[in-house]
N, C-alpha and C positions, 0 to 999 in steps of 0.2 A: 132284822137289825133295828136298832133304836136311836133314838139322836138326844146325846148330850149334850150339857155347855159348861166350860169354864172359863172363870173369870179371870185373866190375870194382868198385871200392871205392865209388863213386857214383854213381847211373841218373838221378840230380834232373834232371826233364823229360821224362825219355824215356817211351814206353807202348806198350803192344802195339798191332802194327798199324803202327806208323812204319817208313819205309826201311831196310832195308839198302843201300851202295851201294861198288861200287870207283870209283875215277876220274868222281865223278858222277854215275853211271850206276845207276838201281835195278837192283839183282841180287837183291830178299827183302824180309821183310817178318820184325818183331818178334813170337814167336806168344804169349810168355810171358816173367815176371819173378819171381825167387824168388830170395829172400836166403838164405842158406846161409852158416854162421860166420861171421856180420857182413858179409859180401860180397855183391853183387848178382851174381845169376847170369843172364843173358840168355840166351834161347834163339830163332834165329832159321834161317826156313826160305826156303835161300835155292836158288837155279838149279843145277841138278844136273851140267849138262855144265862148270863151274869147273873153274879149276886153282888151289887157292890151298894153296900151302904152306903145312908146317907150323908156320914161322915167321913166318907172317903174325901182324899186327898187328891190333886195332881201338880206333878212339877216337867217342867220343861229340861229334858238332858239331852246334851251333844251326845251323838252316836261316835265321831272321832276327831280329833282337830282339826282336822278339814272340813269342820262343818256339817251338817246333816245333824239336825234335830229329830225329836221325837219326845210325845208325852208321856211318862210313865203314871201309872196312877195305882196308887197306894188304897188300897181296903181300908175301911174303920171296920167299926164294931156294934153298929146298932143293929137293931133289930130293923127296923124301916129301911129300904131299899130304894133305889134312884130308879125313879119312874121315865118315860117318853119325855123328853123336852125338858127336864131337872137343871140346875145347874150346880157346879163344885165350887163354891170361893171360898174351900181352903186347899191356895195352892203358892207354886213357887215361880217366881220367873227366872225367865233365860239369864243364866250371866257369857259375858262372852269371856271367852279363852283371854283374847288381846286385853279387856278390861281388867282381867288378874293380872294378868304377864305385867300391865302397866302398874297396877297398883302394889305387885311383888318389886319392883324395879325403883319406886319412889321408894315406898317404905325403907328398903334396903340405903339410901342413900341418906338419913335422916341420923 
């Protein structure tokens, strides 16, 4: 296994221990969470024989409204590949459920 990082602006739900996955498939596992300049840092250990480019992507999705996260992460297309200890910042953060339900409920009243 190997250990990645991604950078993203908000981990709300996520925790050590939850999936890593490409195309739904668990590929890793969450090992640690560390804020660094107001940023979440994610660090995750995931299947060593990958091929995920350097331009890979990751975004943070709810597994069901109940909560329970997980990383999905998106392939690019380069030819260079993410090495031992690489990081992804191009990714998405968590939105919550309640933060749309809220902002479906304004909107609508406008």
């Amino acid at each position: 296994e190997i250990t990645l990082k991604a950078m993203f602006e908000n981990v709300a739900g996520l925790k050590i221990g939850d999936n890593v996955k490409v195309s739904g498939i668990n590929i890793g596992k969450i090992i640690d969470l560390r804020l660094v300049e107001n940023e979440a840092l994610v660090f995750m250990s995931v299947e060593k024989n990958l091929y995920l480019p350097e331009d890979t992507s990751a975004r943070i999705t709810s597994s069901n409204l109940l909560g329970g996260s997980y990383i999905e992460i998106i392939p690019g297309i380069s030819e260079k590949v993410l090495q031992e200890n690489e990081t992804i910042f191009d990714t998405t953060s968590s939105v919550s459920f309640t933060d749309l339900l809220g902002k479906m409920i304004f909107s609508n009243n406008k």
